[in-house]
C-alpha positions as CSV (number, residue, x, y, z in Angstrom):
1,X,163.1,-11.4,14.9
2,X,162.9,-14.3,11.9
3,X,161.6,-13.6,9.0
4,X,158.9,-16.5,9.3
5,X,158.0,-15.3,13.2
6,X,157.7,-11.3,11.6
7,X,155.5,-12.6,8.3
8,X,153.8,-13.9,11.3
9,X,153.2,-11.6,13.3
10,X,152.0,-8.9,10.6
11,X,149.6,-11.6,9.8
12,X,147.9,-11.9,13.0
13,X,148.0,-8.5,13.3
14,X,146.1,-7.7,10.1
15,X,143.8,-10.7,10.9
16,X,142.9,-8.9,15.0
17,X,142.6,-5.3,12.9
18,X,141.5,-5.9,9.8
19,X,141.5,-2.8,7.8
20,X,144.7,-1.4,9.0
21,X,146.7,0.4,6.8
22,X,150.7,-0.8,6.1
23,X,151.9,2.6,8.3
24,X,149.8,2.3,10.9
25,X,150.6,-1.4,10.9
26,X,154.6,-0.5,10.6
27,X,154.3,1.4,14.3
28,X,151.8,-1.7,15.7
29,X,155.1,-4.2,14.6
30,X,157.8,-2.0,15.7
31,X,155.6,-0.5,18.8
32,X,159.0,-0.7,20.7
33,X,161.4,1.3,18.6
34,X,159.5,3.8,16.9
35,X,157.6,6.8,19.3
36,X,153.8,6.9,17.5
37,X,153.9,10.8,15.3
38,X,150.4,11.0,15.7
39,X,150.3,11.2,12.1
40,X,148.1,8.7,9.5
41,X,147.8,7.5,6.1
42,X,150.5,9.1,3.9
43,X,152.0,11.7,5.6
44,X,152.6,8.7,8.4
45,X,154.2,7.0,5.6
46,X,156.7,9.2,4.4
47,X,157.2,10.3,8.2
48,X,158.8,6.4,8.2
49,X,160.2,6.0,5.1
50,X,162.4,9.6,6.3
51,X,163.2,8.4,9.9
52,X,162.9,4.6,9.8
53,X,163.3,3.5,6.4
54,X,165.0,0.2,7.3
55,X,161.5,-0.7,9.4
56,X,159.4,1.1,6.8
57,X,161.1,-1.2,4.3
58,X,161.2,-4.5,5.8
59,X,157.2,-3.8,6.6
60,X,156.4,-3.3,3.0
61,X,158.6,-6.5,1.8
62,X,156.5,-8.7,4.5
63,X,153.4,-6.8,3.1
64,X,153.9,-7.7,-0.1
65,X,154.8,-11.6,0.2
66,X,151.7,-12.0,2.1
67,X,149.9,-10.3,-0.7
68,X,152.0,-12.5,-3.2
69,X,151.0,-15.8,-1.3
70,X,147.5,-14.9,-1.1
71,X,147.4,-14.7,2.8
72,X,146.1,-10.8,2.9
73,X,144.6,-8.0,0.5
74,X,145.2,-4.9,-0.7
75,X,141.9,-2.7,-1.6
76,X,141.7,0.5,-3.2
77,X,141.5,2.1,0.2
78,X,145.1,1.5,0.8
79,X,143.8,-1.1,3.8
80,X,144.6,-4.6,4.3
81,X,142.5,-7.6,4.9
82,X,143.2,-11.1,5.1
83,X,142.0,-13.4,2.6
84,X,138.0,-14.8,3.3
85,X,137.5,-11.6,5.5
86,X,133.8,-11.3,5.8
87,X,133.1,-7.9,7.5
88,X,132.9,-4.5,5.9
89,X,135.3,-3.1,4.1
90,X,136.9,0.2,4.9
């Protein structure tokens, strides 16, 4: 998968499920390769950072260039948004 197609996707993703944190968004992207812990939040995190770091990795670097390009937020709640989102915030 490109680089551009993956920034992509992780975009539309937030945009369908805004709110979603970057973990849970991590097993929406790689659905196919990684078998769902049933765990959440943090301890979901380090679960992939421990078995999948390469995925875990390349999620947070996609993360943060939409955050740096302004496409998608980051609030306090650890949940992302894209930019202009008018629903609640989580």
């Amino acid at each position: 998968m490109n680089r551009d197609h993956l920034l992509q996707e992780i975009y539309d993703i937030i945009s369908n499920d805004p709110g979603i944190d970057t973990p849970e968004l991590c097993l929406e992207v790689y659905r196919a390769d990684v078998n769902d812990p049933d765990l959440s939040g943090e301890t979901l995190a380090n679960w992939l950072s421990e078995w999948h770091p390469e995925l875990w990795t390349k999620t947070c670097d996609h993360v943060d260039q939409l955050i740096e390009t302004g496409h998608i937020v980051f609030v306090d709640s650890g949940n992302l948004y894209p930019v202009g989102y008018q629903g609640d915030l989580v």
